[in-house]
OpenMM code with the backbone's topology and positions (N, CA, C; nanometers):
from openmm import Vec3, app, unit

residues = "UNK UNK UNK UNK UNK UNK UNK UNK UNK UNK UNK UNK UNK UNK UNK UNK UNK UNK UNK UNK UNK UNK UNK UNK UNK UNK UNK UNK UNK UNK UNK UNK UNK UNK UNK UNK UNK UNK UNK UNK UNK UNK UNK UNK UNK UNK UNK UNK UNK UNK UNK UNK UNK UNK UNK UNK UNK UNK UNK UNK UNK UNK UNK UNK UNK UNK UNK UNK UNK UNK UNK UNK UNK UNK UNK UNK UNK UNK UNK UNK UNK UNK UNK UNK UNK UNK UNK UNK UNK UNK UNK UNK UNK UNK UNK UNK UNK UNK UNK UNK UNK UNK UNK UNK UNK UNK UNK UNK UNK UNK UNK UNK UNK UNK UNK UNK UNK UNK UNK UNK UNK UNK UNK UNK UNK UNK UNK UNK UNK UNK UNK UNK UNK UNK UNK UNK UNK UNK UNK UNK UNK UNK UNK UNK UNK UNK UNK UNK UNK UNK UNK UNK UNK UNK UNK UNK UNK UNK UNK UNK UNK UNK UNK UNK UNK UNK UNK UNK UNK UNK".split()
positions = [
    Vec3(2.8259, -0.2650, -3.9513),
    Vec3(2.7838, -0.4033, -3.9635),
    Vec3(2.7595, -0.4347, -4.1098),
    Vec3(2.7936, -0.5426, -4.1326),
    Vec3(2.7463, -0.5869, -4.2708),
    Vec3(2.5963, -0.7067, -4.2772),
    Vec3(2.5897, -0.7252, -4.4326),
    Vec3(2.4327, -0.7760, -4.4099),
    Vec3(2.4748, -0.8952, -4.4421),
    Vec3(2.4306, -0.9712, -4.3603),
    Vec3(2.4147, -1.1163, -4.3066),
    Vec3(2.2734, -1.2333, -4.3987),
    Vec3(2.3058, -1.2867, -4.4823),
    Vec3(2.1941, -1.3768, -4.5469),
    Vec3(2.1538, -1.4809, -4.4297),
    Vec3(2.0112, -1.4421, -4.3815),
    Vec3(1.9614, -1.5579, -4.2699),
    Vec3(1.9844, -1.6919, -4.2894),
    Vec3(2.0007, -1.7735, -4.4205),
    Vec3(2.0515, -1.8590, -4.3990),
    Vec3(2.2442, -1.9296, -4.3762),
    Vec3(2.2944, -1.8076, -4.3717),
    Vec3(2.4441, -1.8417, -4.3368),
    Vec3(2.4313, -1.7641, -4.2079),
    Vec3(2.3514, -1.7758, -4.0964),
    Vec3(2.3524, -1.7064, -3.9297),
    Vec3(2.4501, -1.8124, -3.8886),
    Vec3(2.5506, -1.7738, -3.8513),
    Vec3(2.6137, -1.8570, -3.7754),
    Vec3(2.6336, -1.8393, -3.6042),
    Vec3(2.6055, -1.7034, -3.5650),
    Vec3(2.6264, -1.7019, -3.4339),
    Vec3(2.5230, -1.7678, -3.3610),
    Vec3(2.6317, -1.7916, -3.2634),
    Vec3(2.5676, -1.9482, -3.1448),
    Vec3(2.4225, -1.7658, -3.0582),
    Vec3(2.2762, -1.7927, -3.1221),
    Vec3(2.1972, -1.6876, -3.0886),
    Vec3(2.1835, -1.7831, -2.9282),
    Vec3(2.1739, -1.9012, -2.8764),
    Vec3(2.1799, -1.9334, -2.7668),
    Vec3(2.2094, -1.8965, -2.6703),
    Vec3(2.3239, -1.8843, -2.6883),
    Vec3(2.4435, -1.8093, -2.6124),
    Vec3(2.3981, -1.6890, -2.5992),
    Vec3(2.3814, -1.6457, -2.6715),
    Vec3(2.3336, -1.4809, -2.6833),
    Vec3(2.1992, -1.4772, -2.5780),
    Vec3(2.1302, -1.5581, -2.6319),
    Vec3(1.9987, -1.5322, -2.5037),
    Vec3(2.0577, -1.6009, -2.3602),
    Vec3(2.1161, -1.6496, -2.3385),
    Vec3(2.1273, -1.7357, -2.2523),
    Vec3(2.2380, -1.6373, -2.1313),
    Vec3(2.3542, -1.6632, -2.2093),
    Vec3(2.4267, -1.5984, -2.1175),
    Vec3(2.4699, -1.3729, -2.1445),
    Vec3(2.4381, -1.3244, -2.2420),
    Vec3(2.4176, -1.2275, -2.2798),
    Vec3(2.3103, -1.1271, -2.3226),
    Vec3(2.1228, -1.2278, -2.3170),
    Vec3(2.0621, -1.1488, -2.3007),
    Vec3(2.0555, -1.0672, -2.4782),
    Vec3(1.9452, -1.0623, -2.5017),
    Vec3(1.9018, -0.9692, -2.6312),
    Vec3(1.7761, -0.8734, -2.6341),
    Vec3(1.8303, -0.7531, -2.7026),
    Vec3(1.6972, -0.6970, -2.6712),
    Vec3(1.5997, -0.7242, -2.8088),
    Vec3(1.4223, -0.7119, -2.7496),
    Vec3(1.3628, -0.7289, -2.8290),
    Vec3(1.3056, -0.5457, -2.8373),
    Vec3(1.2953, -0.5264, -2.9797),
    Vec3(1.1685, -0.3905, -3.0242),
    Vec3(1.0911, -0.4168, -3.0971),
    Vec3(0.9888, -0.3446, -3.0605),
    Vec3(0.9028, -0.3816, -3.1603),
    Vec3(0.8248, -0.2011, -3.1853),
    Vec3(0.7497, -0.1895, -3.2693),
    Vec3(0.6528, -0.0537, -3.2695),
    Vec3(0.7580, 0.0315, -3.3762),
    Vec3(0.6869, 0.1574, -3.4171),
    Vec3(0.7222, 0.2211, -3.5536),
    Vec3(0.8114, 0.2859, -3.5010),
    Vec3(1.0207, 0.2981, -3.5506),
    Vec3(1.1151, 0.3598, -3.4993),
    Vec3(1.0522, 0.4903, -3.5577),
    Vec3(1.0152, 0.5050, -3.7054),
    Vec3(0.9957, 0.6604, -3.7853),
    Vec3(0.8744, 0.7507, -3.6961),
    Vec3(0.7758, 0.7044, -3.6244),
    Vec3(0.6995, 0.7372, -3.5256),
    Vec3(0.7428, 0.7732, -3.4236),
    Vec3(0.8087, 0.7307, -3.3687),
    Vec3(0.8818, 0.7638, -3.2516),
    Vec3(0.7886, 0.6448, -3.1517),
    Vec3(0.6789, 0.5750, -3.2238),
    Vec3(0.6384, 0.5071, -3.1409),
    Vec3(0.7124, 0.3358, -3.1052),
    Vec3(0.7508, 0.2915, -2.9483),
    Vec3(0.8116, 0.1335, -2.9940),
    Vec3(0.8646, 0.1397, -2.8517),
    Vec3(0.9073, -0.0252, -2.7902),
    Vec3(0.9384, -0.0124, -2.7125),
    Vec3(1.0109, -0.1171, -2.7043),
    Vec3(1.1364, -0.1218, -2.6263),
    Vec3(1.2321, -0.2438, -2.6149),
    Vec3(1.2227, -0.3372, -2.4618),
    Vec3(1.2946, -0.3998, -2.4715),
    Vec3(1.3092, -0.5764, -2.3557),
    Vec3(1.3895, -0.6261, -2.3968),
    Vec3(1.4085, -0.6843, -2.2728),
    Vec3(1.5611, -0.7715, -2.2720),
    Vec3(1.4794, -0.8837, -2.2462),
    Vec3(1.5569, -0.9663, -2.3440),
    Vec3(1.4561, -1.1243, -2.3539),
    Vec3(1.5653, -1.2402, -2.3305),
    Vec3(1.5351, -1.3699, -2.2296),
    Vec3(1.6662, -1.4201, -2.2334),
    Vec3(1.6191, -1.5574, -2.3413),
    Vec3(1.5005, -1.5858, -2.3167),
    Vec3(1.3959, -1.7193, -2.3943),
    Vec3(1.3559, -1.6427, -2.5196),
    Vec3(1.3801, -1.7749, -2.6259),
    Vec3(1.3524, -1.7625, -2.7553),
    Vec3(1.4246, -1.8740, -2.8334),
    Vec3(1.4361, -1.8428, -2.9735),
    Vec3(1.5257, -1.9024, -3.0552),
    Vec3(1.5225, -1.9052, -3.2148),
    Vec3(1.5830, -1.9166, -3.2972),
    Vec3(1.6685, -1.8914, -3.4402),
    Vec3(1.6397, -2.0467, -3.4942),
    Vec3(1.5564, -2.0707, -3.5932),
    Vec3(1.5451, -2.1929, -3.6549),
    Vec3(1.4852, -2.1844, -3.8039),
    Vec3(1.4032, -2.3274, -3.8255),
    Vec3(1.3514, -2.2895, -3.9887),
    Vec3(1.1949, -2.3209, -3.9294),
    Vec3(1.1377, -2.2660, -4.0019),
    Vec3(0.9501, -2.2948, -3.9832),
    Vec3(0.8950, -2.2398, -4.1174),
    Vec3(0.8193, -2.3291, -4.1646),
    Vec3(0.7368, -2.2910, -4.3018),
    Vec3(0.8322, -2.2878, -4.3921),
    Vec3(0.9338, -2.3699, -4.4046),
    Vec3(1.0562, -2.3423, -4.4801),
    Vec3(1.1323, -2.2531, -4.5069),
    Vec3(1.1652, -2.1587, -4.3981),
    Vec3(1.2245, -1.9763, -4.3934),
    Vec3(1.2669, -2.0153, -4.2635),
    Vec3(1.3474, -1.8906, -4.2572),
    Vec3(1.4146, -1.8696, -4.1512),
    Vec3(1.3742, -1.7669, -4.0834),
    Vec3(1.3028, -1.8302, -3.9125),
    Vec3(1.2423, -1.7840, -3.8442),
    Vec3(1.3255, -1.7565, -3.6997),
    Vec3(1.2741, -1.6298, -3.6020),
    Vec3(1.2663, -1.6088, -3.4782),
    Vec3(1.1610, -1.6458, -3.3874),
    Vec3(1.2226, -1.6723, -3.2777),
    Vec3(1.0745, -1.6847, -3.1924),
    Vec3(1.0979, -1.6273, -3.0676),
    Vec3(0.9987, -1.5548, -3.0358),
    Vec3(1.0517, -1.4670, -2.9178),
    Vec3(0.9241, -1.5053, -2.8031),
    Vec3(0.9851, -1.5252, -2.6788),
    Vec3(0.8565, -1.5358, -2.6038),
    Vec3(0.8577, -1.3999, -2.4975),
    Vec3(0.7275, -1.3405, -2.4762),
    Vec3(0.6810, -1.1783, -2.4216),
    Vec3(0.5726, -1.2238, -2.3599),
    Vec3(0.6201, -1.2252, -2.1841),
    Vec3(0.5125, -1.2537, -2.1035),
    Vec3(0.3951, -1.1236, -2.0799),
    Vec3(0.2698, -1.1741, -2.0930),
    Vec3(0.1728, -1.1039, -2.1274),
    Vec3(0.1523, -0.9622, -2.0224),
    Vec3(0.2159, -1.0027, -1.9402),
    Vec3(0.2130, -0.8365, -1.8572),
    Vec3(0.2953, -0.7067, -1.9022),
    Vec3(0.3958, -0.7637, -1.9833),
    Vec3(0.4656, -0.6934, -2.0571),
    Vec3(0.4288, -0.5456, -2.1306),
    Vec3(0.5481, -0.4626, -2.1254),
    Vec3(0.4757, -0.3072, -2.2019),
    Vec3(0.4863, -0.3282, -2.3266),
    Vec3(0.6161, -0.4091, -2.4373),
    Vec3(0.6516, -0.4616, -2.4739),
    Vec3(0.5101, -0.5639, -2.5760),
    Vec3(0.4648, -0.6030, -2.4805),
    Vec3(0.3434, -0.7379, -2.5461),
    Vec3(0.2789, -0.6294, -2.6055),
    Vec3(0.2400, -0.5016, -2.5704),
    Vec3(0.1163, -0.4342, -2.6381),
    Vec3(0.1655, -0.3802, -2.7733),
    Vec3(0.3356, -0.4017, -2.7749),
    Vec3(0.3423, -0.3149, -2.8931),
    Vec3(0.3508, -0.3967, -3.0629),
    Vec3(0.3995, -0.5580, -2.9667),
    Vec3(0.3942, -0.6586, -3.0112),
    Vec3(0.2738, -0.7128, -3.0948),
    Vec3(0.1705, -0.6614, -3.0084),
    Vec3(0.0064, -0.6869, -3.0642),
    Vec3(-0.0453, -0.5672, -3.2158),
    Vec3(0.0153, -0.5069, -3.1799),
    Vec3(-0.0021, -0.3679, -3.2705),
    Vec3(0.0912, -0.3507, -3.3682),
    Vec3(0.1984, -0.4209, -3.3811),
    Vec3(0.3191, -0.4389, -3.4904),
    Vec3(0.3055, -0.5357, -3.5763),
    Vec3(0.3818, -0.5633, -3.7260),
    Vec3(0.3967, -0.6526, -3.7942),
    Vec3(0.5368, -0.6643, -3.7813),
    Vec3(0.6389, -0.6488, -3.6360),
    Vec3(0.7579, -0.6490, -3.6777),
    Vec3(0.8036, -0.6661, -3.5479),
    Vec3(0.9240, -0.7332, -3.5055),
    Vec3(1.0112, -0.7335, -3.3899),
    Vec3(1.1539, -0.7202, -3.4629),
    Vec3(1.2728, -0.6206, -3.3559),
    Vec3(1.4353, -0.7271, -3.4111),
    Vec3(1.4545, -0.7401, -3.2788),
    Vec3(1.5686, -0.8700, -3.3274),
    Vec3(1.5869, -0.8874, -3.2044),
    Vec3(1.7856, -0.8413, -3.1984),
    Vec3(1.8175, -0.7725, -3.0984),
    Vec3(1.9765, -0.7264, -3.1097),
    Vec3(2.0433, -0.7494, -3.0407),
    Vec3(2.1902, -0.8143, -3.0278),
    Vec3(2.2647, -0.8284, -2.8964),
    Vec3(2.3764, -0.7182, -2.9339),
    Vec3(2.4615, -0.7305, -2.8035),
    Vec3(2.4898, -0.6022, -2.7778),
    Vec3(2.6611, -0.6601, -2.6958),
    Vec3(2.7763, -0.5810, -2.6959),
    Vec3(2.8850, -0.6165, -2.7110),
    Vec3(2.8356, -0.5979, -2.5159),
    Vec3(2.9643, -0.7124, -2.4410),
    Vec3(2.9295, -0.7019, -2.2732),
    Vec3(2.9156, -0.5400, -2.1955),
    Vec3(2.9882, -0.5095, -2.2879),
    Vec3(2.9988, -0.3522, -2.2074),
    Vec3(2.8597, -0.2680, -2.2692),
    Vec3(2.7798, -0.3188, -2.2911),
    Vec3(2.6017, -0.2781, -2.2288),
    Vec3(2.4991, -0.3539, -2.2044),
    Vec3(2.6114, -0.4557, -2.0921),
    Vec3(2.5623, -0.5326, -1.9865),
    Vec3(2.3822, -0.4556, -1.9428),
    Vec3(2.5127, -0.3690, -1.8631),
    Vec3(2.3900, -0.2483, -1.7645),
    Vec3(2.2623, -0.2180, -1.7946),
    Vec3(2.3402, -0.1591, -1.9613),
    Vec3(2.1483, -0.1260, -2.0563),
    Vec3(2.0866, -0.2408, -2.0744),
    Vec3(2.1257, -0.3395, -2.0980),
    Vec3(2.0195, -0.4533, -2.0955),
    Vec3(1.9611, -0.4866, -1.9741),
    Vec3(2.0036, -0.4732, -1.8816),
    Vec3(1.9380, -0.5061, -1.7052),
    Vec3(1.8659, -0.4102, -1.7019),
    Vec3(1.8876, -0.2475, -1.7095),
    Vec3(1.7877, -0.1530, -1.6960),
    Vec3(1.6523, -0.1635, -1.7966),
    Vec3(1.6844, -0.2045, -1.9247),
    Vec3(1.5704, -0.2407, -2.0256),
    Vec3(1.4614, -0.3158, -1.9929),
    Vec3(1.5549, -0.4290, -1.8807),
    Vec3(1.4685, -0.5686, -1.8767),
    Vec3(1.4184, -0.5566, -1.7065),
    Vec3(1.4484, -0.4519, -1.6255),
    Vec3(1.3977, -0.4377, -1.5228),
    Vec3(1.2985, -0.3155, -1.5208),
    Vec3(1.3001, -0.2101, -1.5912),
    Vec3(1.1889, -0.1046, -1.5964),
    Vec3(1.1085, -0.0562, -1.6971),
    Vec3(0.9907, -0.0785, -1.6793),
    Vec3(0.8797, -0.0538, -1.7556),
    Vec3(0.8705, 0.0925, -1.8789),
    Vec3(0.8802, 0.0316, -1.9900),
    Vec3(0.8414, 0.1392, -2.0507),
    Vec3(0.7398, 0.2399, -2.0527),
    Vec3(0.5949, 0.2391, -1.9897),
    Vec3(0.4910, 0.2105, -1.9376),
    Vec3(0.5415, 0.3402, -1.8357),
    Vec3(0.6175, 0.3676, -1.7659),
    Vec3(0.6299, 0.4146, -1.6362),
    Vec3(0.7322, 0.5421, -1.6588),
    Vec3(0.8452, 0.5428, -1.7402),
    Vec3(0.9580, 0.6158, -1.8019),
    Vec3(1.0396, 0.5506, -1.9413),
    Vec3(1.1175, 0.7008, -2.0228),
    Vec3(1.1664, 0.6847, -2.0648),
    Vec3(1.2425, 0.5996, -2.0764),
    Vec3(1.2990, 0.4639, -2.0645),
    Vec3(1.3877, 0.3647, -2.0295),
    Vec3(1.5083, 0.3693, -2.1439),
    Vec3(1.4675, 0.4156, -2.2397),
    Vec3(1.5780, 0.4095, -2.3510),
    Vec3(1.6117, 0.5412, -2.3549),
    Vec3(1.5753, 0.6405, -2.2956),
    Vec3(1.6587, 0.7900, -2.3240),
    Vec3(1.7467, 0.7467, -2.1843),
    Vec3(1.7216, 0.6703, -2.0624),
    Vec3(1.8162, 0.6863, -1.9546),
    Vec3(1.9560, 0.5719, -2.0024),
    Vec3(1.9374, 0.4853, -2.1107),
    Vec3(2.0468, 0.4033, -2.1795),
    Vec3(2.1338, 0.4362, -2.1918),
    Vec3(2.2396, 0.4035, -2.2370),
    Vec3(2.3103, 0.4332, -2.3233),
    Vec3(2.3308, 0.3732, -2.4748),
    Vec3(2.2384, 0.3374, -2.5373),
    Vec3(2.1853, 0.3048, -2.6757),
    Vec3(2.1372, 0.4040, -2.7411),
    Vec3(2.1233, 0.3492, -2.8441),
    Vec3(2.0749, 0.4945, -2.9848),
    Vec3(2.0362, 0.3778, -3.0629),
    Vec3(1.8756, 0.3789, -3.0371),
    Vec3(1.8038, 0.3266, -3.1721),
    Vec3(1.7995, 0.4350, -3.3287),
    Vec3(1.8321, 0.3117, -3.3787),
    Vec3(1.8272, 0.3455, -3.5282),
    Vec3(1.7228, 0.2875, -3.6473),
    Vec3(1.7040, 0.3439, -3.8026),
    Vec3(1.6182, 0.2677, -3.8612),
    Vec3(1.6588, 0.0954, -3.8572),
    Vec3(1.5979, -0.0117, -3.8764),
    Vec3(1.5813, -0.1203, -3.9225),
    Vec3(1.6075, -0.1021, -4.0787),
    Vec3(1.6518, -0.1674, -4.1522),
    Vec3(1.6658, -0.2045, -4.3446),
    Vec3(1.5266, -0.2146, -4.3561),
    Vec3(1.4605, -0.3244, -4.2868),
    Vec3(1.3121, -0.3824, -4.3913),
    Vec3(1.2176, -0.3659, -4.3339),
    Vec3(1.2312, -0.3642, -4.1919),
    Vec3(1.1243, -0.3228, -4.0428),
    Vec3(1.1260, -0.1799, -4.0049),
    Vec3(0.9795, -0.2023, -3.9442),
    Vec3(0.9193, -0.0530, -3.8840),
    Vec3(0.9732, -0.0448, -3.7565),
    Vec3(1.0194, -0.1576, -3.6455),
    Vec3(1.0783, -0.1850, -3.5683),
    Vec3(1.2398, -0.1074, -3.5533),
    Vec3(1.2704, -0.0744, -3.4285),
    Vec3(1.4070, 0.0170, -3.4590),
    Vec3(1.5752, -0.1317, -3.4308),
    Vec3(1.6533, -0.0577, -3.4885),
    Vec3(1.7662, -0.1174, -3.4574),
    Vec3(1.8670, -0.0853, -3.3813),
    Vec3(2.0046, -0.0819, -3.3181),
    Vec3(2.0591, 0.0346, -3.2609),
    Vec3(2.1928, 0.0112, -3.2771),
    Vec3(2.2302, 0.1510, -3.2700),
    Vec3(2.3737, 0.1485, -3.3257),
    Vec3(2.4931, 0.0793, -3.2804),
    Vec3(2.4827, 0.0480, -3.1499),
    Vec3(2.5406, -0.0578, -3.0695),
    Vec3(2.5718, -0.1680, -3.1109),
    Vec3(2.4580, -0.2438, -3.1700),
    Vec3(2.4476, -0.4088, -3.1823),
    Vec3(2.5667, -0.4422, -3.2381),
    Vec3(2.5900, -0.5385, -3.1942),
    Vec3(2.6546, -0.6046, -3.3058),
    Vec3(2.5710, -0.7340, -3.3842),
    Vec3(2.4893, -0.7194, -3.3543),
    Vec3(2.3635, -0.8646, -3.4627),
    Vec3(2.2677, -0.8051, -3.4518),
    Vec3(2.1662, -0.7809, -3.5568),
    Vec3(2.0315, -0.7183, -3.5607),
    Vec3(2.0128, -0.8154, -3.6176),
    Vec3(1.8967, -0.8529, -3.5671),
    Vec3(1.7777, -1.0010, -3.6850),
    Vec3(1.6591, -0.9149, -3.6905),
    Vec3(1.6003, -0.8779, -3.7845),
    Vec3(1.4843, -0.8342, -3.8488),
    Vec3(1.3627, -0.8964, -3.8965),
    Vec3(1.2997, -0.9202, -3.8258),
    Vec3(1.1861, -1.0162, -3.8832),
    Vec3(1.0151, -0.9279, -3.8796),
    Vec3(0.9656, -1.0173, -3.9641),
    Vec3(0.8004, -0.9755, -3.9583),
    Vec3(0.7444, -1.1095, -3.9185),
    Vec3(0.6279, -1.0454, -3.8095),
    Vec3(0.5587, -1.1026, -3.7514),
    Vec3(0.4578, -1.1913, -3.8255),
    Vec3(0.4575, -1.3237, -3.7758),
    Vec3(0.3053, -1.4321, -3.8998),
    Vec3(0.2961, -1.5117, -3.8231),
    Vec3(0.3047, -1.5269, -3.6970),
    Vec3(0.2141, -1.6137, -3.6459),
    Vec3(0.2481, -1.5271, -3.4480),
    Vec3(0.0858, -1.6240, -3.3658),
    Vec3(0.1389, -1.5931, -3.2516),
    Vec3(0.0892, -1.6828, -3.2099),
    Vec3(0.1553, -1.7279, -3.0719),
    Vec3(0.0478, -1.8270, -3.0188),
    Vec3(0.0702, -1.7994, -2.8319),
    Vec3(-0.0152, -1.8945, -2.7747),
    Vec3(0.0428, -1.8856, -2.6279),
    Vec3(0.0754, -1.9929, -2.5328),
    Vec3(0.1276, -1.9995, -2.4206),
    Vec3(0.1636, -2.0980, -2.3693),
    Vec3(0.1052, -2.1381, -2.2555),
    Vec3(0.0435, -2.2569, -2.2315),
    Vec3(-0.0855, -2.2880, -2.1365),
    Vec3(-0.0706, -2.3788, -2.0622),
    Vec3(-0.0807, -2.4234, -1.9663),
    Vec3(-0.0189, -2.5076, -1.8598),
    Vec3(-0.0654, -2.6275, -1.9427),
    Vec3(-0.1955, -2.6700, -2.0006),
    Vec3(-0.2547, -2.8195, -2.0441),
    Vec3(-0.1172, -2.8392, -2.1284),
    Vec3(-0.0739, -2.7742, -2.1973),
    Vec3(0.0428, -2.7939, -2.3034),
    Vec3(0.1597, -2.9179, -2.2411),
    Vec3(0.2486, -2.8315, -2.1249),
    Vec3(0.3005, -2.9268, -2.0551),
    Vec3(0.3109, -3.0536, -2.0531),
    Vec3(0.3979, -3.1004, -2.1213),
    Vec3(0.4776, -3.3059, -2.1107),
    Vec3(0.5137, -3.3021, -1.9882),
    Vec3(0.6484, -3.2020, -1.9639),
    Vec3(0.7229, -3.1650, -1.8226),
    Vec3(0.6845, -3.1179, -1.7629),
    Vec3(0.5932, -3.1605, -1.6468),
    Vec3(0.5200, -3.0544, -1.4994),
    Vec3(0.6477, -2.9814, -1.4341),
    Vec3(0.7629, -3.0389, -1.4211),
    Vec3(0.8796, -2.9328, -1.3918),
    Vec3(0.8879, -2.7926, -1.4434),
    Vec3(0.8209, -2.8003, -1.5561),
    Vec3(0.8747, -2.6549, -1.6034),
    Vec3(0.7881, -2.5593, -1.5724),
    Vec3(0.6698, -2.6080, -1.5095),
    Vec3(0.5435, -2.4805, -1.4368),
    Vec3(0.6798, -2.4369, -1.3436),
    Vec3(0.8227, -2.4836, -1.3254),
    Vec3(0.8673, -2.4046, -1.1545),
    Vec3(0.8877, -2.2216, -1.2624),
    Vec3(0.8623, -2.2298, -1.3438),
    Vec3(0.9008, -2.1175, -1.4488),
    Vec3(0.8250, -2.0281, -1.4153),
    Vec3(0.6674, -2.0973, -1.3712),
    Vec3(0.5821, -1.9839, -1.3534),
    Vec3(0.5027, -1.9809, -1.2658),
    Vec3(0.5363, -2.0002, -1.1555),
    Vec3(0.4941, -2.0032, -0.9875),
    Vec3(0.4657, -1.8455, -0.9765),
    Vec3(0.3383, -1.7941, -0.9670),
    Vec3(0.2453, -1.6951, -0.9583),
    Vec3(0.2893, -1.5915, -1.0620),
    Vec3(0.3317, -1.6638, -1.2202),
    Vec3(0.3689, -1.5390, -1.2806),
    Vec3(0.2629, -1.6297, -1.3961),
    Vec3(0.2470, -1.4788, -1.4840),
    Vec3(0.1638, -1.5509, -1.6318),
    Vec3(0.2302, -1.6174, -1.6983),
    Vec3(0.1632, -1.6617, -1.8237),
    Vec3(0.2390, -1.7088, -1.9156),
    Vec3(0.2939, -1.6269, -2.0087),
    Vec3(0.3505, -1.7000, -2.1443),
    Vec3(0.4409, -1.6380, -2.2446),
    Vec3(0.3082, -1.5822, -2.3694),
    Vec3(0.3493, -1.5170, -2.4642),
    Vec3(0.3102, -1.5301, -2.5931),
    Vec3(0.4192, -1.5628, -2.6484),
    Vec3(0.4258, -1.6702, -2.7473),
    Vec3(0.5164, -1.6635, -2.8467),
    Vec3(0.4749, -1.5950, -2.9611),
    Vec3(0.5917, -1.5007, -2.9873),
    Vec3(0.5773, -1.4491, -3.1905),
    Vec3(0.6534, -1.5043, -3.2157),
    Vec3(0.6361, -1.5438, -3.3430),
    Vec3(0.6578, -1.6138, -3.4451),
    Vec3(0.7340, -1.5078, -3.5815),
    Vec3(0.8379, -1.4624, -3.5787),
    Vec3(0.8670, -1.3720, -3.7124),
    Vec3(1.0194, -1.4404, -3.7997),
    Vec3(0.8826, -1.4243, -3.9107),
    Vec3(0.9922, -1.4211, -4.0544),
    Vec3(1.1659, -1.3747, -4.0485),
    Vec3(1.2090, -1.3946, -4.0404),
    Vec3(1.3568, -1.3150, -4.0482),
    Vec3(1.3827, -1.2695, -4.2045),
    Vec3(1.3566, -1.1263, -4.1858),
    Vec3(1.3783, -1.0374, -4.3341),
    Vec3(1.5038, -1.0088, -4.3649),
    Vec3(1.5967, -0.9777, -4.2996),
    Vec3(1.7050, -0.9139, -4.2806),
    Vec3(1.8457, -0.9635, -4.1410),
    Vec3(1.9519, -0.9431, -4.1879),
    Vec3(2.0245, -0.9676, -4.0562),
    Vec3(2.1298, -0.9035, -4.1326),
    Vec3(2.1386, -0.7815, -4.0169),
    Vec3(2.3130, -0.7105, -4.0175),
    Vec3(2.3683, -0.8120, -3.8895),
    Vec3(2.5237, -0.8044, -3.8946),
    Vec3(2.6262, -0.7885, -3.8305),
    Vec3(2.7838, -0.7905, -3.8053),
    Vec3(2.8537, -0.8179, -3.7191),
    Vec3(3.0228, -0.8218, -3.7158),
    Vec3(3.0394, -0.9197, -3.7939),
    Vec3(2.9439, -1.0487, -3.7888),
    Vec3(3.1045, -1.1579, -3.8132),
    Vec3(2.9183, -1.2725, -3.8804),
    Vec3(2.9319, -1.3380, -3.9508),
    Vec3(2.8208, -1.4621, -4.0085),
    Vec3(2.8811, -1.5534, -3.9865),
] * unit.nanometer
topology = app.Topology()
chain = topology.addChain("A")
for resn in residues:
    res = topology.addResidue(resn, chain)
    for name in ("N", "CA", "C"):
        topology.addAtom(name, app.Element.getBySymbol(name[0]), res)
């Protein structure tokens, strides 16, 4: 992969969450400590005049704790043919098993983050964490969109800097 200046991102990241799914890590790759999710909500914009990620990690999450304890998330998509690893990522708890030794991924260092990357991706976005916030029913304009969370919690959003971006194609 080559390195990508966050402000020439050109891939549609929509798409990517939407119909392909991205994983999020967060926690120290050189530790061995960190844990990944498949996130389909989020998004790639400007905030504070930089170029930011925003990832939302519903609070039951194994994922949220590492989130709380990090200054770092990336977020990575991954060519269709590791469809599978992203469904297994985003259906079993890190919390419970190995989920990334049963993959077929190979996390790797990050350039600027403590957060891991993996050799797979084809887009790594690298960001540090500076803001968080959460999402609360009073918030709501659209009462439609509680059908999102009919007996489930809510989100945290992070908020991260984008430090870095490898990939195929800008």
């Amino acid at each position: 992969m080559k390195n990508i200046d966050p402000l020439n991102l050109q891939l549609a990241v929509s798409r990517a969450l939407l119909q392909g799914w991205m994983l999020l890590s967060s926690g120290d790759f050189h530790a061995g400590r960190f844990n990944a999710m498949t996130v389909g909500w989020g998004f790639v914009g400007a905030m504070w005049n930089t170029p930011y990620a925003v990832a939302a990690v519903r609070l039951s999450r194994h994922t949220h704790e590492f989130l709380e304890n990090s200054d770092s998330f990336t977020l990575c998509a991954f060519p269709k043919e590791y469809r599978k690893d992203l469904g297994l990522l985003g259906s079993v708890s890190g919390r419970d098993r190995d989920k990334i030794a049963e993959s077929s991924l190979h996390p790797i260092a990050a350039q600027k983050v403590a957060s891991p990357s993996y050799e797979e991706a084809k887009l790594s976005i690298e960001c540090r964490v500076t803001y968080r916030n959460e999402i609360h029913e009073a918030g709501f304009r659209d009462p439609s969109l509680m059908r999102h969370y009919q007996g489930e919690e809510f989100h945290a959003m992070y908020y991260g800097e984008i430090v870095a971006v490898q990939g195929d194609s800008g």
